[in-house]
C-alpha positions in Angstrom: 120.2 175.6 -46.2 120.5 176.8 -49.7 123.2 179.1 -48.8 125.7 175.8 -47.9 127.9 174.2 -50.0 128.1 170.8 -50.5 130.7 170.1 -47.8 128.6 171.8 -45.1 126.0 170.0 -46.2 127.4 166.5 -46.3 129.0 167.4 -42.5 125.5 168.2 -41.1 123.8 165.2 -42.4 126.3 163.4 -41.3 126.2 164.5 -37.7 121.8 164.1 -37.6 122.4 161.0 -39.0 125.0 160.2 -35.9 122.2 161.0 -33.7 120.0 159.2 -35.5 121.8 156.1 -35.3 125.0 155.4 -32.8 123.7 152.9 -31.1 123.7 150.5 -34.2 126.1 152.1 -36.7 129.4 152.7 -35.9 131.5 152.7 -38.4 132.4 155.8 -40.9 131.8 153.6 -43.8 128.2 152.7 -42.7 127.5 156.4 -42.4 128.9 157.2 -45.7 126.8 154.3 -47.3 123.7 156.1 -46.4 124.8 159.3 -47.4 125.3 157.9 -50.9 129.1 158.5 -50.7 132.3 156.7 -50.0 133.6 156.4 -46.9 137.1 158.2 -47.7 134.8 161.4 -49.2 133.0 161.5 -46.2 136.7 161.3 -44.0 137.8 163.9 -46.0 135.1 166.5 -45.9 134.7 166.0 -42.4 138.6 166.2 -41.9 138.5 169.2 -44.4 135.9 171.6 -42.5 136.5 170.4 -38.6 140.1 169.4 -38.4 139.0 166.2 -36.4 138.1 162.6 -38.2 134.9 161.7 -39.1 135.2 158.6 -36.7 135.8 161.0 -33.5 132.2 162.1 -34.2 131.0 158.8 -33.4 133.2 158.0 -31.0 132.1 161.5 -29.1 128.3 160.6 -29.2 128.7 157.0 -28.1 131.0 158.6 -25.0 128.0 161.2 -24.2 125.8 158.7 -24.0 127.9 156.0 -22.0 128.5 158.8 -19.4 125.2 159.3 -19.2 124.0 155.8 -18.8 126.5 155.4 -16.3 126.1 158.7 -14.5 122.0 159.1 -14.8 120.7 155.3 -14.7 121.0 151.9 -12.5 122.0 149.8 -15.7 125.0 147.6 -15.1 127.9 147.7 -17.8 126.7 144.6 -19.5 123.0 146.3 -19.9 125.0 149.5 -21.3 126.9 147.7 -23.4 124.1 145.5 -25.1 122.0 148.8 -25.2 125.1 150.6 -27.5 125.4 147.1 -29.2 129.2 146.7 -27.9 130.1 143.0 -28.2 130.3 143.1 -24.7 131.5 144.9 -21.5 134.7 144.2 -21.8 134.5 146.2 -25.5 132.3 148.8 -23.8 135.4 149.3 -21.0 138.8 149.1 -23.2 136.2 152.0 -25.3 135.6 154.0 -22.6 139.0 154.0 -20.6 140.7 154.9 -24.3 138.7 158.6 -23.9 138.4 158.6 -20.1 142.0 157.3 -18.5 139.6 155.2 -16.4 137.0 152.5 -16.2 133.0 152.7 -16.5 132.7 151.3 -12.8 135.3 154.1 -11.5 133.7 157.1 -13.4 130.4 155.8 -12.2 131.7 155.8 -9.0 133.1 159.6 -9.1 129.2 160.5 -9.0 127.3 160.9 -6.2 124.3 158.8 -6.7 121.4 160.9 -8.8 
């Protein structure tokens, strides 16, 4: 750890603290708040060292984990979305379809039942 500069360092707390907390925090600015930094340093050390936006990051874990609610458990959308604190399913779908070309019911669908 001592061997990382401060960039690495910011982009590795940043991602634990993702997995710490995307199911209540998902904005970059929130992230950045607890990091003790501003939300456009944060953009652009992430942006600097991974070539992808600090917000795909969040986006990417919430996505993980709607696939696998979806794919691995008998929880409706509405239960999903309350459980990632969307607004509600309808949030939770225009999210998902955005990444996935295709609704929450339909990719659950794809799966045979576990």
């Amino acid at each position: 750890m001592k061997n990382q500069n401060r960039a690495q360092q910011i982009l590795n707390q940043y991602l634990d603290l993702i997995e710490e907390h995307y199911q209540d925090k998902k904005s970059v600015s929130e992230y950045a708040n607890i990091l003790e930094i501003t939300a456009k340093h944060l953009s652009e050390t992430v942006k600097e060292l991974t070539n992808r936006s600090a917000l795909f990051y969040i986006h990417m874990r919430l996505m993980k984990e709607i696939r696998y609610l979806l794919v691995y458990t008998k929880l409706n959308i509405k239960q999903i979305s309350y459980t990632l604190n969307f607004e509600n399913s309808s949030e939770l779908g225009r999210f998902f379809k955005r990444y996935e070309d295709i609704s929450p019911s339909k990719y659950r669908l794809s799966f045979p039942n576990p």
